[in-house]
N, C-alpha and C positions, 0 to 999 in steps of 0.2 A: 338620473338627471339631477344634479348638484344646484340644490338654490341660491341663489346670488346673495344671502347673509345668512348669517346663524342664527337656530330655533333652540339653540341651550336652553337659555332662561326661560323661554316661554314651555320650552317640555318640563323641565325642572316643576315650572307650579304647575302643569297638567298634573302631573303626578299624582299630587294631593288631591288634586280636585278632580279628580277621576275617581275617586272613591266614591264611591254612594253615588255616581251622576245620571242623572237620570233625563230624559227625554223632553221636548218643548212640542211634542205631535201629542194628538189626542190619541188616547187610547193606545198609544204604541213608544216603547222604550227606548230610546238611543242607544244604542251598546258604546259605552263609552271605550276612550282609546287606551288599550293595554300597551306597556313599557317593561321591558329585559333591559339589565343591563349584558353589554354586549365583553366578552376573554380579552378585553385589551385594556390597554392605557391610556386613560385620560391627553389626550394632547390639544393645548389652549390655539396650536400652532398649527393643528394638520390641517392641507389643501388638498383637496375641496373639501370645504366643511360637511358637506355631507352626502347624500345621495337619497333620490324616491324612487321607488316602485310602485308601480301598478299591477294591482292581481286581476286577470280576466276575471277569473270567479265563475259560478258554471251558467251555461248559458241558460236563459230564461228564466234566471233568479234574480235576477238585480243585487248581486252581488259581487261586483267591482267593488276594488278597495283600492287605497293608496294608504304604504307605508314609507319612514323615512330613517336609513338610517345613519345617527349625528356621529360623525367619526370625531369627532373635538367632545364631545363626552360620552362618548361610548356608551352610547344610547339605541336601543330599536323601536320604535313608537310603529303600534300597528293596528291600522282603521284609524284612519286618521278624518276623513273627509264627515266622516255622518256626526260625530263630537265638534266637528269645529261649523258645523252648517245643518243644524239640529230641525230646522222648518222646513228644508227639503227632502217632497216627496218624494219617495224611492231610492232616497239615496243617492251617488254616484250615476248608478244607474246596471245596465246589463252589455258585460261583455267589454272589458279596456282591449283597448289595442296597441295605443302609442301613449307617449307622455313626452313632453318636451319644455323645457325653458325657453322665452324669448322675451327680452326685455324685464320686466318686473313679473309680468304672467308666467302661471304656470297651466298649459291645455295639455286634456286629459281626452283624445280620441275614444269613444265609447260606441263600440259599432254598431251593437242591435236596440242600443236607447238612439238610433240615427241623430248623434249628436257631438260636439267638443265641449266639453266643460272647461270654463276660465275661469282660474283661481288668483289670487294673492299669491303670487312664489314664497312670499314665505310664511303668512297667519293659515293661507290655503282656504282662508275667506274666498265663497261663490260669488263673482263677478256678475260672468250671464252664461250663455251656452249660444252657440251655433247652430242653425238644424241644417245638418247636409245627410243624405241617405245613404245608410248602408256605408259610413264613413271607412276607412283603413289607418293611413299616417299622414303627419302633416313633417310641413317642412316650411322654412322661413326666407323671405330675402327681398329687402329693401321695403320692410314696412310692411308688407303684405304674409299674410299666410296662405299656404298651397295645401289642400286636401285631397287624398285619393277618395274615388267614392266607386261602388260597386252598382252607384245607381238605382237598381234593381232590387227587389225584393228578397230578403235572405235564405234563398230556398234554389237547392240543384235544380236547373232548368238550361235545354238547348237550346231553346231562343230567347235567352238572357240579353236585356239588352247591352250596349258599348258602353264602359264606366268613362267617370271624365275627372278632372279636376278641375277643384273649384278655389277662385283667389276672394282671400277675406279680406277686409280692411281693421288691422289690429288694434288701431284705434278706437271705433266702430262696433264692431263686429258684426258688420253688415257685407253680404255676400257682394261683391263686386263682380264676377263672371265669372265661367265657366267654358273650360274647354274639351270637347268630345275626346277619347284615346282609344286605346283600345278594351278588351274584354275581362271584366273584372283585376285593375289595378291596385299596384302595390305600393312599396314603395320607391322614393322618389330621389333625386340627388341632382344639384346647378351645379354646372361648369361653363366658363366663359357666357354667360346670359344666354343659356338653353337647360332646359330640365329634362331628363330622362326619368322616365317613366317604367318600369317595368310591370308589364303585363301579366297578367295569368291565366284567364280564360277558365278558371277553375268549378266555377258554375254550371259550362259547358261542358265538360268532362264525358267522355274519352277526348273530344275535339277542343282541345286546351289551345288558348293563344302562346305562341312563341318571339313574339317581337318587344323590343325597347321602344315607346314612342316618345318622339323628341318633338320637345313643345318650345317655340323660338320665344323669346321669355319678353319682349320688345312690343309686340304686337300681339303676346300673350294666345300664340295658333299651333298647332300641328304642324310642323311640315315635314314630319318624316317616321318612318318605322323600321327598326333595324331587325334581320332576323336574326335570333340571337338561342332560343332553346325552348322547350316548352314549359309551360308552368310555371313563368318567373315570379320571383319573392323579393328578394335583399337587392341591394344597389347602395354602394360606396365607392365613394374616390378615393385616390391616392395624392400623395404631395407630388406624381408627375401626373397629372392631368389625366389619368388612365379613371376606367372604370371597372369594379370587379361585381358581376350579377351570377346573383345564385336562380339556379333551375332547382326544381324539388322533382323533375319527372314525374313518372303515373302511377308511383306507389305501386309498381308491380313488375314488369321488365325493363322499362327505363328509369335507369339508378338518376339521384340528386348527384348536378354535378356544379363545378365555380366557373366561370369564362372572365374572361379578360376583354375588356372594351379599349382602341384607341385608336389614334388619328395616326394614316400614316400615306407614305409615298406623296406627300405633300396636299394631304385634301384633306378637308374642315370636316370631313363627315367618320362617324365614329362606326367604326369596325370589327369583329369579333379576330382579335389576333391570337388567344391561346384559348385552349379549355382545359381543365386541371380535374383529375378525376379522383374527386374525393366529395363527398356530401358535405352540404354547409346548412345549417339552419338558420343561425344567426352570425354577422362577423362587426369586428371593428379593426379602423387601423389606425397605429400610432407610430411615429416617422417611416421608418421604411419596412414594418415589418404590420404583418394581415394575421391579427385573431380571428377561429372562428370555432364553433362545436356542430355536432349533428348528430342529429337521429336520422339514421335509414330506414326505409318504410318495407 
């Protein structure tokens, strides 16, 4: 996720002052933020100036991280959030999942702290946090943030209840409503004022949900569910209006596979028109051509 100005100069004196730095909690050390320089060349000129990451970190440590690395000084700054927000407890927190830009903020989905962290996009100064449960990924559109939530408590169970998404007011960050979807959601993607939603039902497992549910974005409801494959994950659009969701299947005889979403024979309602038989983990896409990697289970 690239933030909207440059952190050169301000990592520039981290540097220094990361020496000997030491903690503002009782009793307990801040590990200050370690810096590499990075095999490249200085460029005053590269776009995007940089790019963050967020490290899951292993579950029930409280060890989420965000690092940042400045392609205009070829710089990698790593652990960035507990140096720059040194009175909060725990840290980040346990378990990142998504990170995203919008506006000046930078939110940092943290699934088992059932939380978003709001930062400064670019000091990564603590704002406030969110508490939604069991959160997954957020996504943005018209002022408002969309959360996937698993609902439920973070633990295998067959009567798991339905996840929903929840709209934030980014302003605020005060929860404005929620809408029910299906079982254990993922992530999410708007086309023409509807969101789809990919399902996974992963909680229930062997009996995984297999449906898209499309949330009418107007009156903020449900009114549809498309079946689409079991175990859904990823959801991206394309610059034609298409959508591409990934399946992970049951990690055992049903392989991860990619399908293709889109409108056709003249009807508003979105349809599974191919499936392409290759595992996807994670994808992106940039004009007419679809990145993506996979691990097969």
């Amino acid at each position: 996720v690239a933030p909207s100005r440059g952190l050169g100069d301000v990592y520039k004196r981290q540097i220094v002052l990361a020496i000997g730095a030491t903690g503002c909690r009782e009793d307990e050390l801040v590990v200050p933020t370690e810096y590499d320089l990075l095999p490249m060349d200085i460029d005053p000129s590269a776009s995007p100036r940089g790019m963050y990451l967020l490290n899951e970190g292993n579950m029930g440590s409280n060890k989420s991280s965000i690092d940042y690395v400045d392609f205009r000084n070829a710089l990698y700054s790593r652990n960035l959030y507990a140096e720059r927000n040194p009175t909060v407890v725990k840290e980040l927190g346990d378990v990142g999942n998504d990170i995203q830009i919008y506006g000046s903020r930078l939110y940092a989905v943290i699934n088992c702290s059932h939380k978003v962290e709001v930062m400064d996009a670019v000091t990564l100064a603590r704002i406030g946090q969110v508490d939604i449960p069991n959160c997954r990924y957020i996504r943005f559109y018209r002022g408002d943030a969309y959360v996937s939530s698993y609902v439920g408590p973070v633990m295998i169970d067959p009567d798991a209840p339905k996840g929903a998404v929840y709209r934030v007011d980014t302003a605020t960050l005060a929860v404005k409503d929620k809408v029910i979807v299906g079982y254990q959601p993922e992530e999410m993607e708007i086309v023409d004022d509807y969101m789809y939603v990919a399902n996974s039902g992963g909680y229930r497992t062997p009996d995984y949900d297999n449906t898209v549910s499309v949330i009418q974005m107007v009156d903020f409801k449900q009114v549809q569910q498309i079946p689409v494959g079991i175990n859904l994950h990823r959801v991206k659009k394309d610059n034609q209006g298409k959508l591409w969701v990934s399946s992970r299947g049951n990690y055992d005889n049903i392989p991860s596979r990619l399908m293709v979403l889109a409108k056709r024979g003249g009807s508003n309602k979105m349809q599974v028109i191919d499936t392409i038989a290759v595992p996807c983990s994670n994808m992106a896409i940039r004009g007419d051509s679809l990145y993506f990697y996979a691990t097969e289970w």
